[in-house]
C-alpha positions as CSV (number, residue, x, y, z in Angstrom):
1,X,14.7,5.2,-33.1
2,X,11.8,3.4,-30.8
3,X,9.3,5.4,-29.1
4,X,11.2,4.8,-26.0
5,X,14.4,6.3,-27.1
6,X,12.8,9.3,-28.5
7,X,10.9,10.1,-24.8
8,X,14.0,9.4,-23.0
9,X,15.9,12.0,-26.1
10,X,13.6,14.3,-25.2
11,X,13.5,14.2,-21.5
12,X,17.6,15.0,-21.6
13,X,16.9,18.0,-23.8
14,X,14.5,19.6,-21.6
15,X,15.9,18.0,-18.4
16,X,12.9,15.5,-17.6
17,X,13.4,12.1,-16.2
18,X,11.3,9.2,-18.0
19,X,9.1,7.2,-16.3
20,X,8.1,4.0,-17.3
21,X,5.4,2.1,-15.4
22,X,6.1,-1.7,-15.5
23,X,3.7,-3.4,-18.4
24,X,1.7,-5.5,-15.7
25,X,0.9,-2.8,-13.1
26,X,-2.5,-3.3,-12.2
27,X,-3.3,0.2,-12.3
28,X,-7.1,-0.4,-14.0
29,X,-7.7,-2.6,-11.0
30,X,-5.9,-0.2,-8.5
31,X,-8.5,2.2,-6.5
32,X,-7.5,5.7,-7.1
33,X,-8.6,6.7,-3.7
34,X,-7.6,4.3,-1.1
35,X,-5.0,2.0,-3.0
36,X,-6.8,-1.4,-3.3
37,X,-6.7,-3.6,-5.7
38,X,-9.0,-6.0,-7.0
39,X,-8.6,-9.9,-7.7
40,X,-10.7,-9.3,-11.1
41,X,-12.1,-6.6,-12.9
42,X,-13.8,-7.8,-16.5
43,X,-13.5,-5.8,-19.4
44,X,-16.9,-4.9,-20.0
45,X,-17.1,-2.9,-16.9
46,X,-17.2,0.5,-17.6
47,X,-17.1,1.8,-14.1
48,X,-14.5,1.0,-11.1
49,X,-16.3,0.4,-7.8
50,X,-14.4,-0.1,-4.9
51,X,-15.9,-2.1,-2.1
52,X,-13.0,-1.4,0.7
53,X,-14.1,2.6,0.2
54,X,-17.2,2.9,-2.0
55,X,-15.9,4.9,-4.1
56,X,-16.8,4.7,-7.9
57,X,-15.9,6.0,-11.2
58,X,-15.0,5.9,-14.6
59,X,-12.6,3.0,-15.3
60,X,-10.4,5.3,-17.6
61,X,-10.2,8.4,-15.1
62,X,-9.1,5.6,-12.6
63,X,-6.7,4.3,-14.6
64,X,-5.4,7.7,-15.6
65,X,-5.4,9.1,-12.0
66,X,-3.7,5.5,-10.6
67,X,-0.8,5.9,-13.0
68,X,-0.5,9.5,-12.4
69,X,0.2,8.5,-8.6
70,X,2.4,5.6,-9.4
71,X,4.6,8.3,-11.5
72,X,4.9,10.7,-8.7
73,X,5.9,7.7,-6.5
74,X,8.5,7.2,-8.7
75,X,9.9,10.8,-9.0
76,X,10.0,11.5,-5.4
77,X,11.0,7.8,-4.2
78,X,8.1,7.8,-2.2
79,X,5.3,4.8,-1.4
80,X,2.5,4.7,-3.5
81,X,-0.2,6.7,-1.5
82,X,-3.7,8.0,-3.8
83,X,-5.2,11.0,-2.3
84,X,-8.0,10.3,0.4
């Protein structure tokens, strides 16, 4: 069994539906606030900066918060909208 097939096992059993966020989502270059993207972020940068809103913060919480959105857009059909 793939990890895959074991989530989705699991989500039936407990009545969950599986979400699965497409492999090239930019979701580390996705502002968690306002919903921009940016062309590049490098590797080595450490925190997210966002010049359309100023906002900054810790790439990882931005990446964690980002895909936390797309998943609810997903559940609820809805358009991908980060909290202002």
């Amino acid at each position: 069994m793939s990890f895959v097939d074991r989530r989705e096992y699991k989500c039936e059993l407990y009545g969950s539906k599986l979400i699965i966020v497409d492999r090239w989502f930019p979701s580390s270059k996705t502002c968690s606030r306002c919903g921009t993207v940016k062309e590049s972020l490098l590797l080595s940068e450490r925190v997210f900066n966002c010049e359309h809103c100023n906002f900054s913060c810790d790439c990882s919480a931005t990446l964690a918060r980002t895909r936390f959105e797309c998943s609810i857009k997903f559940s609820y059909g809805g358009q991908f909208a980060p909290q202002r």
